[in-house]
C-alpha positions as CSV (number, residue, x, y, z in Angstrom):
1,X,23.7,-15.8,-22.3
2,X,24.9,-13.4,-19.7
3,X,28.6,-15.4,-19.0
4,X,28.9,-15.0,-23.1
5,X,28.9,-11.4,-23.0
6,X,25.2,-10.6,-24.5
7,X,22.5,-8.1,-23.2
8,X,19.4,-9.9,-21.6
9,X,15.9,-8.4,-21.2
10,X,13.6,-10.5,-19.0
11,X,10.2,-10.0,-18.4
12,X,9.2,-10.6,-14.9
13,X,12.4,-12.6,-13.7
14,X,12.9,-13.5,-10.3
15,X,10.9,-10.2,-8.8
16,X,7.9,-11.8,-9.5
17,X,8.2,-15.5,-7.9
18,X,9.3,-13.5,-4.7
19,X,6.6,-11.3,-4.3
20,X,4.1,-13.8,-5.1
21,X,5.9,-16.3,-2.8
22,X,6.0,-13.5,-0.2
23,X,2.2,-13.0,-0.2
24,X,1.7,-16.7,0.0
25,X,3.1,-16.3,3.4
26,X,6.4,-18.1,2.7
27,X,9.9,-17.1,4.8
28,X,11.3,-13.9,3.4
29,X,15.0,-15.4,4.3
30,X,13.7,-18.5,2.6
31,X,12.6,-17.0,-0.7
32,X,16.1,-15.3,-1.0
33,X,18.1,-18.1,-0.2
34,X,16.0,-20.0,-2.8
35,X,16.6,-17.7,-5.9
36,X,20.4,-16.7,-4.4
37,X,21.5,-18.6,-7.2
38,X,20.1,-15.4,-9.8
39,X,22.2,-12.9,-10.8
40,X,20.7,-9.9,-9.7
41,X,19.7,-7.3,-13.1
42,X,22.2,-3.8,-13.8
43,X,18.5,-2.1,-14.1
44,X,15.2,-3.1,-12.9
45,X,11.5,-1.5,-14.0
46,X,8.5,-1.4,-12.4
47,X,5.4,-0.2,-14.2
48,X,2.0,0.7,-11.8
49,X,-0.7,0.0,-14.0
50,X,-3.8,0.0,-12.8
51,X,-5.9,-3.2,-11.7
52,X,-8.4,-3.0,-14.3
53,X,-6.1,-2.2,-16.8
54,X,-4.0,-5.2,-15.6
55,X,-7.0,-7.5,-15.7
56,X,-8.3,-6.2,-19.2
57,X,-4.6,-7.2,-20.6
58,X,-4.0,-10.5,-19.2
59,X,-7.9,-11.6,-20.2
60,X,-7.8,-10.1,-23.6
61,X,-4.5,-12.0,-24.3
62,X,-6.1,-15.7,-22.9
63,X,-9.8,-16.4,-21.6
64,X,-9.2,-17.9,-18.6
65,X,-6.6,-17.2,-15.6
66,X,-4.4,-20.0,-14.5
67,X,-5.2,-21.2,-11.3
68,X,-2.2,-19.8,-9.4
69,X,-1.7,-17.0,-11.7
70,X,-5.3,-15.9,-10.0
71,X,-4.3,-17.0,-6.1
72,X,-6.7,-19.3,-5.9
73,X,-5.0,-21.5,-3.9
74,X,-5.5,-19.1,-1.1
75,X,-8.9,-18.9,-1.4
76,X,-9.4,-15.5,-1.8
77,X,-12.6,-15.8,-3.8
78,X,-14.2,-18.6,-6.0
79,X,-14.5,-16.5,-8.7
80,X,-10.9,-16.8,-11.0
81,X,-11.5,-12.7,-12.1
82,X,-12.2,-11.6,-8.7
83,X,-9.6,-13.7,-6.7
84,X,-6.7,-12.3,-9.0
85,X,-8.0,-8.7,-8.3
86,X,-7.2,-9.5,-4.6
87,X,-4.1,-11.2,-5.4
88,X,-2.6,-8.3,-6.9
């Protein structure tokens, strides 16, 4: 949509997979060479909500946390609620 001219919002976009790909303990030249292909944004916000806040939100919108989503994969804690809490 961007080579035809038209005005993108994004939510998340490629600021996401490379922090979370960061704290996962990947390459930092690594993770940029793999999303070098994205065309960096004109503007970029970041909002600092607090955790509980966060937590609230994401639960209220879906019962259960995806498995990643929460950082379970680097067993942080068997519960899905408190593991995510760390994550962030």
């Amino acid at each position: 949509m961007l080579r035809h001219g038209y005005v993108v919002l994004a939510d998340r976009y490629i600021f996401t997979a490379l922090a979370r790909d960061a704290v996962r303990g990947c390459d930092h030249d690594w993770i940029r060479n793999l999303y070098s292909f994205a065309v960096l944004p004109d503007i970029t916000f970041y909002f600092d909500v607090p955790l509980q806040i966060a937590v609230g939100r994401i639960l209220a919108g879906r019962p259960v946390l995806k498995f990643h989503e929460a950082g379970m994969d680097l067993n942080l804690s068997k519960d899905p609620t408190e593991s995510f809490q760390l994550f962030q």
